[in-house]
C-alpha positions, 0 to 999 in steps of 0.5 A, a space after each residue: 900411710 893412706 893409699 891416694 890416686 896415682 895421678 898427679 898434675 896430669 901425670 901417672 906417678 911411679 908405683 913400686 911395691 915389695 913383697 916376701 914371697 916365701 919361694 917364688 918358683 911356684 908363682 910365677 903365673 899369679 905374680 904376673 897377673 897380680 904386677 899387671 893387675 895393680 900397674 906395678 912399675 918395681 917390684 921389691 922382692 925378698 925371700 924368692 928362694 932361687 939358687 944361681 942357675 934358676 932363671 925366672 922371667 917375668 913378661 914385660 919386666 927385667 930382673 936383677 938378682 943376688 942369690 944365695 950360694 946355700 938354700 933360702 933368702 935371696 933378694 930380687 928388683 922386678 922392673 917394667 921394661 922401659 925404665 931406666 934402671 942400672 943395676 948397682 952393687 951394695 959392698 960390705 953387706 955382712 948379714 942383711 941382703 939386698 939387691 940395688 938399681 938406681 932410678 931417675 925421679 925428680 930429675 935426680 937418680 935414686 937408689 932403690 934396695 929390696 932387702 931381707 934380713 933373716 930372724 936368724 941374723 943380727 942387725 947390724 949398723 955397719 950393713 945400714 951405712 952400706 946401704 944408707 952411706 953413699 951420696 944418693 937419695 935411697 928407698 929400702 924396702 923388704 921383710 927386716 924381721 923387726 916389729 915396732 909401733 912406730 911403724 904401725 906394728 903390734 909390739 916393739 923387738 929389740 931389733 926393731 929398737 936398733 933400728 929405730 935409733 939408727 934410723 934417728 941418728 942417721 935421718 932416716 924415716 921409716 914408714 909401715 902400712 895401715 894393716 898388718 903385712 903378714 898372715 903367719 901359717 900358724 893360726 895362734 901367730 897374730 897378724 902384724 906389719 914385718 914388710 917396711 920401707 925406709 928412705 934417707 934425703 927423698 924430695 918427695 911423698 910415699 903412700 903405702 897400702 898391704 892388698 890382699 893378693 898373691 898367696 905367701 904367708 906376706 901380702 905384698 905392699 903397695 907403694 905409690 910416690 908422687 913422681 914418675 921415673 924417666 923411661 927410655 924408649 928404644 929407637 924406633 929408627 935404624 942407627 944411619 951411622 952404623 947402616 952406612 958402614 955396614 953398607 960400605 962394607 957389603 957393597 963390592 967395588 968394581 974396576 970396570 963396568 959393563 951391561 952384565 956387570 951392571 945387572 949383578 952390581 944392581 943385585 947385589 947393591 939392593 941386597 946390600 942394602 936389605 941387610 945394612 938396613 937389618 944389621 942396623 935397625 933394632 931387633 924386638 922379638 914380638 910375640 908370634 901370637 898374643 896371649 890370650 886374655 884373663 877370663 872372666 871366670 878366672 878373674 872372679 875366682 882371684 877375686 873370690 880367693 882374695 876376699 876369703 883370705 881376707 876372712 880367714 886372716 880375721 877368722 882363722 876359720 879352716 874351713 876357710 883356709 881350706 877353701 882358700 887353698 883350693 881356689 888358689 890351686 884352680 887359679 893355678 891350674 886355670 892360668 897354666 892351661 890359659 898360657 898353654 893356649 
């Protein structure tokens, strides 16, 4: 489905996108500019490669992980700070991979999976009913291996045929991008659409568009709705209740009252009042310095790579392979050395 405006009746609707990074360890740097760039409110991530131990933080996003115990795989939900997002279990998963949160939109919540499922593995329908089975609204979206025209792919596989079916009987819809979503490494390997999205019972439109950006073999997959999800916005004022206990609890009681007394009692009821006030008051770690801006010069390099990577997807010229990559290393390096400053 065609990309359209991400402004609806005045308001800024919710843009999630998924992508297959192919290892995400290396990446960091160009996935946080590429979610700021494209104003990316959740990112569906699959194959991230991470083992439980390694940590991956993202500015101004939450995370929610399942990892694999042996190499390879594993999923992740990328979330913008301020969305209220809980995270869910998804129980009876035999061989598709899947991390869930659930979101409010349309006024109702809405569960949101970012799946993989391995070439190596089956499609099985009882992983589909654990995902699809529950009383919510849900949006899958991920890499499942499975190749069908009808979501715009060049060739249909078995799997996909599987998945089609229980897609049918189960009043699923599934939707893919206009352009192909993955650019195997192997220039005899066509381009084709393998990152899909499928939703049971939404209210509400999806519009789909693959952008050239980030540097897997998958281009990541924008994914605009109609709607915004609802926000929570941490108080900006102290919790009263809890600053009145803390109060009680820090200013001392005297029997008896006298001129030096009074003098400690003042000292002492307005340094009770500094910290009940701190204890109640919400903590934000603001940055000690702001992070100094993209330049230009990297900007136009991103854009100068991207705009390659697109030829040598029609192409499969080396030459520009090879240019590709070693842009892709001085935006490395460039945007390390920024961070750095």
């Amino acid at each position: 489905m065609a990309a359209r405006s991400r402004w609806t009746e005045g308001c800024k609707a919710l843009r999630l996108s998924c992508w297959n990074g192919d290892g995400v360890r290396g990446r960091k740097l160009e996935l946080e500019h590429s979610l700021s760039q494209h104003s990316v409110d959740t990112c569906l991530l699959s194959e991230t490669f991470l083992n439980p131990g390694q940590s991956r933080r993202l500015a101004n996003y939450g995370r929610h992980r399942i990892d694999r115990p042996t190499a390879g795989g594993c999923t992740a939900n990328l979330v913008r700070r301020g969305i209220v997002q809980p995270s869910l279990p998804v129980p009876g998963l035999t061989h598709l991979e899947a991390t869930a949160i659930q979101v409010t939109m349309v006024g109702k919540p809405v569960l949101i999976l970012a799946a993989y499922l391995s070439p190596s593995r089956t499609l099985i329908g009882a992983d589909l009913t654990a995902c699809f089975g529950g009383e919510l609204p849900v949006l899958i979206a991920g890499d499942l291996n499975a190749k069908h025209v009808d979501w715009k792919s060049r060739l249909n596989t078995r799997r996909a045929k599987l998945l089609r079916d229980y897609g049918d009987e189960n009043s699923c819809l599934i939707f893919g991008p206009d352009s192909p979503t993955t650019n195997p490494h192997n220039p005899l390997v066509t381009p084709d659409v393998l990152d899909i999205v499928i939703t049971k019972n939404l209210s509400f439109l999806l519009y789909l568009i693959s952008c050239s950006a980030l540097s897997s073999d998958h281009l990541p997959v924008l994914i605009d709705t109609a709607f915004r999800s609802s926000f929570h916005h941490p108080p900006d004022r102290p919790d009263w209740t809890n600053f009145q206990t803390q109060l009680e609890e820090l200013i001392p009681f005297y029997s008896e009252l006298h001129e030096m007394v009074i003098s400690t009692c003042v000292e002492n009821f307005s340094n009770a009042v500094l910290k009940a006030l701190a204890a109640s008051t919400p903590k934000r770690r603001p940055r000690d310095y702001p992070r100094p801006p993209i330049t230009a010069g990297i900007l136009e390099e991103i854009r100068l790579k991207n705009r390659l990577r697109r030829q040598w997807q029609l192409t499969r010229d080396p030459a520009l392979k090879a240019e590709v990559n070693r842009l892709q290393g001085s935006v490395t390096r460039r945007l390390e050395w920024r961070n750095d400053q």
